[in-house]
N, C-alpha and C positions, 0 to 999 in steps of 0.2 A: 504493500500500500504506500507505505513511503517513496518506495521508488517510480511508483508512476508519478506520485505528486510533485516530486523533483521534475520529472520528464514533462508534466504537463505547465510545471511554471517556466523550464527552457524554452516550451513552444512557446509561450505566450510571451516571453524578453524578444525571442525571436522575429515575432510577430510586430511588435512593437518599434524594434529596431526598421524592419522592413516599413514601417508606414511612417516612420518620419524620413527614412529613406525616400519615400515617393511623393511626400507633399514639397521636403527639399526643405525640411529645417534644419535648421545649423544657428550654434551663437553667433552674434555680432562679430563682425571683425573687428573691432576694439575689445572686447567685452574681455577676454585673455589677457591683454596690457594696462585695462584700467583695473584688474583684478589684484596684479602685481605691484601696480602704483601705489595700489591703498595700500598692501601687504607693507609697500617701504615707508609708506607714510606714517603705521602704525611703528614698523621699529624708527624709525628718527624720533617721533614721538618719546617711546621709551628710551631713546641715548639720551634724548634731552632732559627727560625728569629724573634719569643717572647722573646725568652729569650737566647740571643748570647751564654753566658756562657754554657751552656747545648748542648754539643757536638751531631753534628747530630745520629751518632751510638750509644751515650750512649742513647739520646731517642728511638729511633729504638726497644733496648732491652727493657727497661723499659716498651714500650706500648706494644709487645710482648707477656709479661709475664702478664700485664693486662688484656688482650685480649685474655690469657688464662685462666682467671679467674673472667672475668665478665659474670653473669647469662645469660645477650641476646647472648653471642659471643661464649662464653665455649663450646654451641654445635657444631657449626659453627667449630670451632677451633679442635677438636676432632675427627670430622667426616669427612664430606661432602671434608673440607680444610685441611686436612692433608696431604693428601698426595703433595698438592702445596706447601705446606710451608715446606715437608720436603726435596723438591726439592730444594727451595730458598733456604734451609738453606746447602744445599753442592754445588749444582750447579752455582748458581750466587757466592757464595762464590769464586769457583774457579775463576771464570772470575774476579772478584775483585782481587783477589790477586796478577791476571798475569798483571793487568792494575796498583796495588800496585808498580810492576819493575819501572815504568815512574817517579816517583818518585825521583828515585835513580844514581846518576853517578859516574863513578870512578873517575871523577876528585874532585866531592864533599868529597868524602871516602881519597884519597891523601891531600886534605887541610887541614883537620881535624888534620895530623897528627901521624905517628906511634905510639907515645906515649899516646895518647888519644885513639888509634885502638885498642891497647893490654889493655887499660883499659878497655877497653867494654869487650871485648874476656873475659877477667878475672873476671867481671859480671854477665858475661851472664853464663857462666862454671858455679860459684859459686849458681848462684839461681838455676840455673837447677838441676844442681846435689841436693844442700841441701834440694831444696824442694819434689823433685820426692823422695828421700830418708826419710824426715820426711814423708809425706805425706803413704808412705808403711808400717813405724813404728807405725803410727796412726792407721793403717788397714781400710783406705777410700776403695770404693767399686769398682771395675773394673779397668778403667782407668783416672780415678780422681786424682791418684797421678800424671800422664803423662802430662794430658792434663793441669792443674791446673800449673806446673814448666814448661809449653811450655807458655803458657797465661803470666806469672809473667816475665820470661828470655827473651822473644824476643819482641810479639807486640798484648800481648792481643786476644781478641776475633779471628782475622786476623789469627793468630798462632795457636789456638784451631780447629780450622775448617781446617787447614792445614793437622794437624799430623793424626787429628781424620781420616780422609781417606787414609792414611794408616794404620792404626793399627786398624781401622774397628770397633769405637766405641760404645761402645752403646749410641743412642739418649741423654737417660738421663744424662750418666756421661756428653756429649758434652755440655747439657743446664746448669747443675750447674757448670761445668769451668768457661761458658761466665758468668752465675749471678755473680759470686762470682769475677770474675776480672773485670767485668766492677762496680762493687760496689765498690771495691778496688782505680781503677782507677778514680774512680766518686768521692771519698773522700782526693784519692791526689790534685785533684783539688783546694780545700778548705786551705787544711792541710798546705800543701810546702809551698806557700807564704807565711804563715805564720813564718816558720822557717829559713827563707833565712836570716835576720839579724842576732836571734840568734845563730844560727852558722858560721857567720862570712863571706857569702860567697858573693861576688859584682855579676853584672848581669851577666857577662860571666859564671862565676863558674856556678851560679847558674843554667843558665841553660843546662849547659854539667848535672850537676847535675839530672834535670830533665828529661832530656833525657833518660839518663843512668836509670832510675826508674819506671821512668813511663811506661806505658802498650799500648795504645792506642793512635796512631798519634793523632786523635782529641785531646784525652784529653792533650795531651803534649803542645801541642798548647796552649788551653786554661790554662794549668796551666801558663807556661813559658811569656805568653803574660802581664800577670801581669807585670812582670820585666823591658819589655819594650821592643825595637826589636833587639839591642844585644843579650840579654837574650833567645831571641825567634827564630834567626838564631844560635845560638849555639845548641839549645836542640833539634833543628829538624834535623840536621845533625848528632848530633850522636845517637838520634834516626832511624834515616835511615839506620847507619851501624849496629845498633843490629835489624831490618828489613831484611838485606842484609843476616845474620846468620840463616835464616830460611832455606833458600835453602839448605846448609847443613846439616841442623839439620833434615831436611824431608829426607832426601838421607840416612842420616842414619840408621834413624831409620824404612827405607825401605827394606835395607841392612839388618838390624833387624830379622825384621819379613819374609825375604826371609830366611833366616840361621834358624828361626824357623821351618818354615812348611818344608826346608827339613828334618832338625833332627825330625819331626814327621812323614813324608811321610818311614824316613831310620828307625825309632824305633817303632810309633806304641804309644806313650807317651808324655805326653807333659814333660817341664823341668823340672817340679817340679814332677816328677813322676809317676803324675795319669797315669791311662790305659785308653784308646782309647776304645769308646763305642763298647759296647758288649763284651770285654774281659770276663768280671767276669763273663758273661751270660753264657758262656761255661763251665766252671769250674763246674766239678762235685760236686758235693753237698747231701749229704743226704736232705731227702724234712723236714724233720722236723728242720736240722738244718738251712735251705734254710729260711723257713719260720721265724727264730727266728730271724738270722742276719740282712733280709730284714727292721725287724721294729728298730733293733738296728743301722744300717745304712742309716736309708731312707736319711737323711739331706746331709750326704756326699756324699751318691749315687747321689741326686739331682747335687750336684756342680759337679763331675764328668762330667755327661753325661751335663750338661750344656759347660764343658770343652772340654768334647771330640767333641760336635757339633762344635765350633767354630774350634778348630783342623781340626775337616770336610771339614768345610766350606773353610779353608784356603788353603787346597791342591789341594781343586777346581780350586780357584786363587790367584794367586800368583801374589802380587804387584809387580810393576815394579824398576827397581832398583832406577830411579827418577821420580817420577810422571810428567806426562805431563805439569799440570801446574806449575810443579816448573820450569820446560823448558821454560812455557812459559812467569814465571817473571824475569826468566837469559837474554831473547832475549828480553823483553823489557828495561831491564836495561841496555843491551850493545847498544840498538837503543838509547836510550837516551842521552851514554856515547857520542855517533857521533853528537852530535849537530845537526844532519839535520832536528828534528822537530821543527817545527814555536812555539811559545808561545801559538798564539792561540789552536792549536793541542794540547798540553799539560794540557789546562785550560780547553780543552771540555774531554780528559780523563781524568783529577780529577774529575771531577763531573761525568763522566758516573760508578767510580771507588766508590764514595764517593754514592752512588746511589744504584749499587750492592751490597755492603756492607751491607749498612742499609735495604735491603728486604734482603739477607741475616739473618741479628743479628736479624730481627723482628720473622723469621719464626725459629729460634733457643731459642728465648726468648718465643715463644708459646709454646714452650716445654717443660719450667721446671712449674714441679710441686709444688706448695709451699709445700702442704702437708705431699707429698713424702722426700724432702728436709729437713724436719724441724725432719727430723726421722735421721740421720745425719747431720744436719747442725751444732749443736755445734763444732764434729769434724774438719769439710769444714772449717768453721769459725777462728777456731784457726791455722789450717793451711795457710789460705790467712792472720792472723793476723801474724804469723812467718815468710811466705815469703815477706813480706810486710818490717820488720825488717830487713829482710837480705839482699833484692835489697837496700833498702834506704841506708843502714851501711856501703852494701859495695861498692855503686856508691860513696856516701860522703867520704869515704876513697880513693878511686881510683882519685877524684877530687881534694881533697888535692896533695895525690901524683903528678898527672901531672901540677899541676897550677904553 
C-alpha cells in the first residue's frame, strides 16, 4: 500500500511538472538576483550591527564583490542572477535616491549659511572638474573618468548610479567607480580622525570638514561621529547640500548627451571625428588595397564601430532632459521642506532608502571584476589617490576660509 502511494504521488509531481511545462511558467528573470541581493542585504545588515563602524553600504559593496568571486557563488552571480542584480543595481538605485530627497530641507540648506553654500559649490566644481580632467589625461577607459569625479564631488556610490543612467555606462566602468570610492571613503573613515588635531581644526570645523570630503552619507556619519554630535550635525548638513548638487549635475549632463546625439543624428560623426558605422564600408577601394588596410586598421576599426554602435544606440533614445528620478528627489525634498511628514514617516523612509541602496551597491559590487580591474587598477588607483588630495585640500581650505 505504501508503495503505490509513493508511485501515485510521483505520477502526480510528474504530472505537475509537465503542465507548467506546457503553459511555459518559469520565474522572472530577475527574480534569482533580487533573491540574492536581499540575501547580501540581510548579511551587511548583520556586519553592520557586529560591527557599528562599518557603514551599512560600505558592507553591501564589499560582500558584493565577494560574492563575485567566491567559487560556490561566482556561478550563481554570473549567470542564473545576473540579470536581478543588474536590475538592483539601477532600478532600486533609482528608488533610493528619490527617497535620498527626504533627507534634505531648505530650511537645513538656509542654516548652514551662504558662506558655507559657496564653499561646497566651490568643492564640488573643483573635484569635478580636476578629476574628470586628470582622470582623461590618464587615459582611464570609457566613463571612469565621469563617473569616478561624480562619486568623489557629490555623494559616492549614490552619484555613480545617478549619472551612469544617463550617459548609459558600461557595467564595468559603473562597478570600479563604486570599488574605488567606496575604498576611498572606507579609509576616510580611519584616516580624518586622525588628522583633526593636527591640523588644528575643533568639532564644528571638523566636521563641515568632513562633510565637504567625504563620499558617502554613511561613511560621513561614521567618520564625523568620532568628534562627537557637534561635529556630526555639522558634516551631515553640509553633506546634504553637496547631495542637493546632484540634481543638477544629472540635468546637465543630460543636456549633454541630448546636444550629443543630435550633433550625431545632424552629422553622421561622433565629436571626436570618427565616422558613423559603415561609412568606410562604402568607400571604394581597390581589393588588394582593401585587404592590406583592413589588417593595418583592424584595432581602430574595432573602436570605431564600437563608437558608432553607441552613437546608434543613442538616436534611438534620447535621454530626457531630467530624469525622472531626479524629479522625483526635487518632490521629495520640497515634501520634506513643508514639515507635514510625522518623524515616524521619515525614520521608516530612511531605512526603506538605507535598504535600497544596499541591494543596490550589493548587485553593482557583483560586478567588478578583480581581474579585469587589476589590468588598470594602478591607473584607477592613482586617480582616486589625486582626487582624494584634492577634495580633502580643498574642503580644509574652504573651512578655514569660512570658520
Amino acid at each position: 500500500m505504501t508503495l503505490t502511494a509513493a508511485r501515485g504521488r510521483a505520477r502526480q509531481a510528474r504530472k505537475s511538472r509537465q503542465a507548467r511545462q506546457a503553459t511555459g511558467w518559469r520565474p522572472p528573470a530577475t527574480a534569482y538576483g533580487l533573491g540574492l541581493a536581499a540575501a547580501g542585504v540581510a548579511a551587511a545588515w548583520t556586519v553592520h550591527r557586529l560591527f557599528p563602524a562599518v557603514p551599512l553600504l560600505t558592507a553591501a559593496v564589499v560582500l558584493g564583490i565577494v560574492a563575485a568571486h567566491l567559487p560556490g557563488a561566482r556561478g550563481l552571480v554570473r549567470g542564473v542572477c545576473r540579470a536581478g542584480l543588474s536590475f538592483a543595481g539601477k532600478r532600486l538605485m533609482r528608488l533610493g535616491i528619490v527617497l535620498l530627497g527626504l533627507k534634505l530641507s531648505l530650511d537645513d540648506v538656509l542654516g548652514l549659511g551662504w558662506a558655507t553654500v559657496a564653499m561646497v559649490l566651490g568643492v564640488v566644481a573643483a573635484t569635478f572638474c580636476g578629476t574628470w580632467w586628470l582622470g582623461r589625461r590618464m587615459g582611464l577607459r570609457g566613463d571612469q573618468p565621469l563617473l569616478i569625479a561624480t562619486g568623489y564631488s557629490i555623494c559616492g556610490a549614490s552619484a555613480i548610479g545617478a549619472v551612469s543612467e544617463v550617459s548609459d555606462s558600461d557595467e564595468r566602468d559603473v562597478a570600479t567607480s563604486v570599488a574605488l570610492v567606496t575604498l576611498c571613503g572606507t579609509l576616510a573613515i580611519a584616516v580624518l580622525p586622525l588628522l583633526q588635531h593636527p591640523l588644528g581644526l575643533d568639532d564644528a570645523a571638523f566636521g563641515r570638514w568632513v562633510g565637504a570630503s567625504v563620499h558617502d552619507v554613511g561613511q560621513v556619519v561614521a567618520t564625523a561621529q568620532t568628534a562627537g554630535p557637534a561635529a556630526l550635525g555639522d558634516a551631515v548638513l553640509v553633506k546634504l547640500v553637496r547631495v542637493a548638487l546632484l540634481a543638477p549635475l544629472v540635468a546637465a549632463l543630460a543636456t549633454a548627451v541630448r546636444v550629443r546625439v543630435r550633433g550625431v543624428r545632424a552629422t553622421g560623426t561622433e565629436a571626436d571625428g570618427s565616422e558613423a558605422v559603415g561609412t568606410r564600408a562604402t568607400e571604394p577601394r581597390a581589393e588588394g588595397t582593401r585587404a592590406a588596410e583592413s589588417r593595418a586598421v583592424e584595432p581602430r576599426a574595432e573602436g570605431a564601430r564600437a563608437v558608432g554602435a553607441r552613437a546608434e544606440g543613442a538616436t534611438r533614445r534620447r535621454p530626457p532632459l531630467v530624469p525622472l528620478f531626479v524629479l522625483g528627489f526635487l518632490a521629495m525634498t520640497a515634501l520634506r521642506s513643508t514639515g507635514i511628514l510625522a518623524t515616524a514617516a521619515l525614520d521608516a523612509a530612511a531605512t526603506a532608502q538605507e535598504l535600497l541602496l544596499a541591494a543596490a551597491l550589493f548587485g553593482l559590487g557583483s560586478a567588478v571584476h578583480l581581474p579585469s580591474l587589476s589590468r588598470t587598477g594602478a591607473r584607477v588607483a592613482a586617480l582616486g589617490l589625486c582626487a582624494w588630495v584634492v577634495i580633502a585640500g580643498a574642503s580644509y581650505g574652504g573651512v578655514l576660509l569660512t570658520t
